[in-house]
Each structure stands twice: as structure tokens, then as C-alpha cells.
Backbone as numpy.savetxt, mean C-alpha at the origin, in Angstrom:
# Nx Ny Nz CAx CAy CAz Cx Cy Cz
1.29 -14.22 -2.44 0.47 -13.02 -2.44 1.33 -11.76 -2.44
2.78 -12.09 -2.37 3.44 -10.78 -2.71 3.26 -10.09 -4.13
3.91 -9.13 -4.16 3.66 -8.31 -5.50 4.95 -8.63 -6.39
4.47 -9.04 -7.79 6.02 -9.32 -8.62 6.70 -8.27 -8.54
7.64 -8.41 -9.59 9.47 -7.32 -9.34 8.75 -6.52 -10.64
8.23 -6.55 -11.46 7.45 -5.81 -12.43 6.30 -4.92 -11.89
5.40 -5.42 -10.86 4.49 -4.57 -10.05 5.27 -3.56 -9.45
6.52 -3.92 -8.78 7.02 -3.02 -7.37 7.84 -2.35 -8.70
8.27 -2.38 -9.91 9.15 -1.66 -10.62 8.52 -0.76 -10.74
6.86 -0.97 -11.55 5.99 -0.16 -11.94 5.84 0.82 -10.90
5.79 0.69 -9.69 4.85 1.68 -8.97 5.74 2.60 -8.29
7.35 1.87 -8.11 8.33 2.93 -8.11 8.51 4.07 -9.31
8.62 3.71 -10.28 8.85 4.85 -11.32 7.72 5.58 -11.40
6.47 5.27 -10.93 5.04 6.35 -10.83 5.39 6.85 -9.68
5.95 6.21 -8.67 5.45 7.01 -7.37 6.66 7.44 -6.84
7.58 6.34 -7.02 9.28 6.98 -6.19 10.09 8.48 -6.71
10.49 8.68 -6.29 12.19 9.73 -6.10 12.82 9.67 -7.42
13.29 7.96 -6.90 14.29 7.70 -8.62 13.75 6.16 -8.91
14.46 5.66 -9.59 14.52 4.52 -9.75 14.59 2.91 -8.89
15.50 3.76 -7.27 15.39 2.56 -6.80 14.97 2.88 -5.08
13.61 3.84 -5.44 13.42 4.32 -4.37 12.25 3.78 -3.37
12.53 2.34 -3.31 11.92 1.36 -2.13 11.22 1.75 -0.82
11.85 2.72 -0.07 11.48 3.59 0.97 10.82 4.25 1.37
10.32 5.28 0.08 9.66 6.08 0.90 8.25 5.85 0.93
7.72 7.04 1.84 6.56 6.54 2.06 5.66 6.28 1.15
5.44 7.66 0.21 4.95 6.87 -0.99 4.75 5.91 -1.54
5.76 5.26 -1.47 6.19 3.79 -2.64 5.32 2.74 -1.53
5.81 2.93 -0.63 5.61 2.07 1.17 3.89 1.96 0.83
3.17 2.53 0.48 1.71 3.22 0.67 0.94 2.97 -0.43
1.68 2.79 -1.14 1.00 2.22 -2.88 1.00 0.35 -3.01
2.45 -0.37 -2.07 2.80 -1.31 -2.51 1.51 -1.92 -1.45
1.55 -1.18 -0.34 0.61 -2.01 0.88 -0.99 -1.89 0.35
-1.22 -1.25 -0.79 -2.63 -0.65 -1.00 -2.72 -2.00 -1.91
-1.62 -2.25 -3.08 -1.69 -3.45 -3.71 -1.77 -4.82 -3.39
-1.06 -4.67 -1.94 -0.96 -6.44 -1.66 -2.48 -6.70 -1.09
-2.89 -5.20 -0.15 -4.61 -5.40 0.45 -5.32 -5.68 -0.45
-5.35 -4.94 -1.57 -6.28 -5.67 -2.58 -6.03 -6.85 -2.90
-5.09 -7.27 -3.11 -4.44 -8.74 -3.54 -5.40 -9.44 -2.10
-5.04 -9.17 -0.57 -5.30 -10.15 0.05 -7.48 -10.05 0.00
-7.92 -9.13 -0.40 -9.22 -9.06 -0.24 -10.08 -9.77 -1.08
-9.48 -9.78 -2.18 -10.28 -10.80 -3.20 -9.45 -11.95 -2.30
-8.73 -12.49 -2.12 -8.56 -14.18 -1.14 -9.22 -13.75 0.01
-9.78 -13.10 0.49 -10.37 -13.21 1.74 -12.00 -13.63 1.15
-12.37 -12.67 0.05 -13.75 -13.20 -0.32 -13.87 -14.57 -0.70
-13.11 -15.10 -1.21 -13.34 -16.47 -1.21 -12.77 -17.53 -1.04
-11.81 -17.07 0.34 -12.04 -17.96 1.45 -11.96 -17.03 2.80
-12.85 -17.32 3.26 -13.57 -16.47 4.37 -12.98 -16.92 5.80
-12.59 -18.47 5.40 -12.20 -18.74 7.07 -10.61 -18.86 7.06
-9.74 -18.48 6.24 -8.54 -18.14 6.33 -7.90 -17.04 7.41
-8.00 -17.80 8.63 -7.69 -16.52 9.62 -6.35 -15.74 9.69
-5.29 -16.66 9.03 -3.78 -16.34 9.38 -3.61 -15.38 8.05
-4.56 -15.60 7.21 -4.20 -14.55 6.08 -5.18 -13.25 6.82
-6.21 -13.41 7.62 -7.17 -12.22 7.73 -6.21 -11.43 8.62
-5.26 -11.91 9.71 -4.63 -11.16 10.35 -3.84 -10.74 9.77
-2.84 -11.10 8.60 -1.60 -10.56 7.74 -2.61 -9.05 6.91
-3.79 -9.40 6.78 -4.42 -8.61 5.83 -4.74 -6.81 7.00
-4.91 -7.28 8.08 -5.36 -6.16 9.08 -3.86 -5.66 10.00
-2.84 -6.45 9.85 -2.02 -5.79 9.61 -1.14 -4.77 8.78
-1.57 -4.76 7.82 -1.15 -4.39 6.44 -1.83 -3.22 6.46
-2.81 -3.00 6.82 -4.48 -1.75 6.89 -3.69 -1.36 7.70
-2.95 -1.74 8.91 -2.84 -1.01 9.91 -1.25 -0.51 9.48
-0.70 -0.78 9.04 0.67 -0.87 8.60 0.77 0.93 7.86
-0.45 1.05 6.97 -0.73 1.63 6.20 -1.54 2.62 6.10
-1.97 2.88 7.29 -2.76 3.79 8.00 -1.55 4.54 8.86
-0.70 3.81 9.22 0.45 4.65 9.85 1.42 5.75 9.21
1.84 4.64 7.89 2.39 5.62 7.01 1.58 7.15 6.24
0.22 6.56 6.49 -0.34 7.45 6.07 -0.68 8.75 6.59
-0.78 8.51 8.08 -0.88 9.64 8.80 0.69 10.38 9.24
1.62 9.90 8.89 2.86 10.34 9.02 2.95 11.40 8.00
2.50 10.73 6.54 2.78 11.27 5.33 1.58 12.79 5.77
1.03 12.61 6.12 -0.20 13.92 6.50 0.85 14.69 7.31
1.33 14.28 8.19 2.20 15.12 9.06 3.04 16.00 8.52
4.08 15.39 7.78 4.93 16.30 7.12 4.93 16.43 5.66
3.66 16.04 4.67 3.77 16.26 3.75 2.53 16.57 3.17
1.40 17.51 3.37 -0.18 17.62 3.48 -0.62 17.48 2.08
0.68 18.32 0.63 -0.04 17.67 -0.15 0.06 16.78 -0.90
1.23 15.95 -0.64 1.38 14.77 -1.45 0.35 13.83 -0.37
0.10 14.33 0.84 -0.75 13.24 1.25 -2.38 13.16 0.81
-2.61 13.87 -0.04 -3.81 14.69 -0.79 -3.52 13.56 -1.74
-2.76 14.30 -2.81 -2.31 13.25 -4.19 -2.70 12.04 -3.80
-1.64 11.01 -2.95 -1.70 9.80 -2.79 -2.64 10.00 -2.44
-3.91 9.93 -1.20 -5.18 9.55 -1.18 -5.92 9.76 -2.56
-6.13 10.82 -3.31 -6.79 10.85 -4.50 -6.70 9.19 -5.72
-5.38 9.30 -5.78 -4.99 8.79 -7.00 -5.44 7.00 -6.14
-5.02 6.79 -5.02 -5.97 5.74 -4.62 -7.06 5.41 -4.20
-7.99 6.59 -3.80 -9.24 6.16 -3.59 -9.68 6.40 -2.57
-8.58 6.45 -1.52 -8.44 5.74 0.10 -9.63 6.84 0.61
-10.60 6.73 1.36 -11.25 7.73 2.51 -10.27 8.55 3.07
């Protein structure tokens, strides 16, 4: 359920610094938005997978952190990124 080396390439050159910019929050915030979706369609159908439901509400929570960090010191890229994903 990880994300291929073609997904995480892609979403660095949309979202990173440079090329091999793994780190920041940005990148951090896009990759965790991808794997949740990844884990939500496996959660719909299989429902009693608990060890994935906790990896999955960690990840929300993982990502809710970065997110309110990114609000902290960066108000409008934390605008952008919520837009361009959707997020509430």
C-alpha cells in the first residue's frame, strides 16, 4: 500500500523545492493524502481489517499535524495545499 517511486517522483516535482525534496512539508502532506486514499478504498472493502484501520488513523493524524504546522508558519501555501487537495 505504499506509493511507487513514480508516484513520490511525480508529486515531488509538483509540490517540492527541487528535485529531491522528500522533506518538506508539502511533499510530507501530499504523499500522506495519497497513501489515505490508497488505504480507504481497502478499508471499504474490507471493513474488519483493524491493523490496517489503525495504520490508516495514524496517517490522518500524522497529517493533520503537518498540517497545522504548515498553517503556522506558512498561511498561504497552507491555503494552496488545502485547495489543490480538497482537505476541509
Amino acid at each position: 500500500m505504499a506509493l511507487t517511486k513514480e508516484q513520490m517522483v511525480d508529486i515531488v516535482k509538483e509540490y517540492g523545492r527541487d528535485t529531491k525534496d522528500t522533506g518538506s512539508s508539502e511533499v510530507q502532506i501530499v504523499a500522506l493524502t495519497s497513501k489515505i486514499k490508497i488505504l480507504t478504498e481497502h478499508m471499504k472493502k474490507n471493513h474488519k481489517d483493524f491493523a490496517s484501520r489503525l495504520g490508516l488513523l495514524k496517517m490522518v493524524a500524522q497529517r493533520r499535524k503537518l498540517l497545522n504546522y504548515l498553517q503556522r508558519e506558512d498561511a498561504q501555501k497552507y491555503k494552496e495545499i488545502k485547495a489543490k487537495l480538497g482537505l476541509k
